[in-house]
C-alpha positions in Angstrom: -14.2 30.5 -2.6 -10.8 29.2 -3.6 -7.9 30.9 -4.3 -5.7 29.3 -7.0 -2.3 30.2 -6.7 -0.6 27.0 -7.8 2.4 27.8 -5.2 2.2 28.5 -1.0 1.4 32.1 -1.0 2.0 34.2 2.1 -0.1 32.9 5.1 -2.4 36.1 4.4 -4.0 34.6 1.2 -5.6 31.9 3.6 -7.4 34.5 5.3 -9.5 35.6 2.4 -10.3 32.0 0.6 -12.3 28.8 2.3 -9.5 26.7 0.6 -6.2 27.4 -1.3 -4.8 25.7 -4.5 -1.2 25.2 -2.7 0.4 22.9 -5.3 -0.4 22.7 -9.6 2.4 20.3 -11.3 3.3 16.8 -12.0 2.9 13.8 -9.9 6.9 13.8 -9.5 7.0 17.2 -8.4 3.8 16.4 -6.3 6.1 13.2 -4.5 8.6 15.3 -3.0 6.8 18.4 -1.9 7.1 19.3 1.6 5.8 22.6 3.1 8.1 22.4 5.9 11.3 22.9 3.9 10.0 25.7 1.8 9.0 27.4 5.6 5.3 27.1 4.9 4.2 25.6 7.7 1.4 27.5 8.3 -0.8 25.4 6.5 -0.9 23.0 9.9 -2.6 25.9 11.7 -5.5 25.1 8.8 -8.0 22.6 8.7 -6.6 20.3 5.9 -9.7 21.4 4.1 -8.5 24.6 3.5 -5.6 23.0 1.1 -6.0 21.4 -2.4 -3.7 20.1 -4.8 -4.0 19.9 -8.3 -1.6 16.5 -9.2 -1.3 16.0 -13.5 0.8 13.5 -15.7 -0.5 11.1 -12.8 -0.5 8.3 -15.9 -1.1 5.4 -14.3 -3.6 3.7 -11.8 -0.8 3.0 -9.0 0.5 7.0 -10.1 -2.7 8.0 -8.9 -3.3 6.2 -5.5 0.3 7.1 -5.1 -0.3 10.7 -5.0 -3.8 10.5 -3.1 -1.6 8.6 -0.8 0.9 11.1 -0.1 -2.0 14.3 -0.2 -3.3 12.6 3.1 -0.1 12.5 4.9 0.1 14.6 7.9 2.8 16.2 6.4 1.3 17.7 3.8 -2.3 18.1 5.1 -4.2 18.5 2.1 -7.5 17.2 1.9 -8.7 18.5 -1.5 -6.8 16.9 -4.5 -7.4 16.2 -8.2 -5.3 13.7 -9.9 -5.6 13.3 -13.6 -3.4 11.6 -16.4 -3.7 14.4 -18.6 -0.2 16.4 -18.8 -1.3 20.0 -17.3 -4.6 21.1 -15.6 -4.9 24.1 -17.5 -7.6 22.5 -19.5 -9.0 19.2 -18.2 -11.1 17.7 -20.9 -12.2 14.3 -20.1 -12.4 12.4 -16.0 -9.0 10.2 -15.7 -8.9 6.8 -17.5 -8.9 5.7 -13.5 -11.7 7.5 -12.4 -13.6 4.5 -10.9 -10.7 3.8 -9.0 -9.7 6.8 -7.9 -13.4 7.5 -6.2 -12.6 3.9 -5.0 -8.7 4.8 -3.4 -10.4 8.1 -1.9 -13.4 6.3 -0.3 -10.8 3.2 0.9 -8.0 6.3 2.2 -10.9 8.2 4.5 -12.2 4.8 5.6 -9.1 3.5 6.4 -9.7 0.2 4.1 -7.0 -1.3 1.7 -6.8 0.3 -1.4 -8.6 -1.1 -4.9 -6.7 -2.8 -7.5 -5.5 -1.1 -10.5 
């Protein structure tokens, strides 16, 4: 099951979903979050697993890859993201315009390879 919140909830949520939706805005927002200022830090006790982020307004190809690239930073440990280029993901209607890339940044990120070309 996971929990959707859009925000860090209190470390008790986490005990009651397999994985929490810890982050819903823009790729901006997405760039400078950072669960250690905001005192969450107890999503480093989790498996990264257990965290997702859903990134929007992601409009490009390099907007994208930058935001799966900051998702599997230590720092944030999330290892569940969705990027898209739409503006909100209140109602995804169509796969990202970079979607072949995107499988490709993801694949290339856990692999440790260089990244495809947008």
């Amino acid at each position: 099951m996971i929990g959707n919140p859009g925000i860090y909830p209190d470390q008790s949520y986490a005990n009651v979903t397999d994985a929490l939706n810890t982050f819903e805005g823009t790729a901006a927002a997405f760039q400078v979050l950072d669960p250690q200022q905001s005192s969450n830090t107890w999503v480093y006790s989790n498996y990264n697993t257990s965290q997702a982020m859903l990134v929007h307004s992601a409009s490009t190809c390099t907007a994208m890859q930058d935001s799966l690239k900051y998702a599997n930073k230590a720092r944030t440990n999330t290892g569940l993201v969705f990027t898209t280029d739409e503006t909100t993901v209140r109602a995804v209607t169509r796969l990202p315009s970079y979607w072949i890339q995107m499988l490709g940044t993801v694949d290339a990120l856990n692999k440790g390879g260089t990244l495809p070309a947008c």
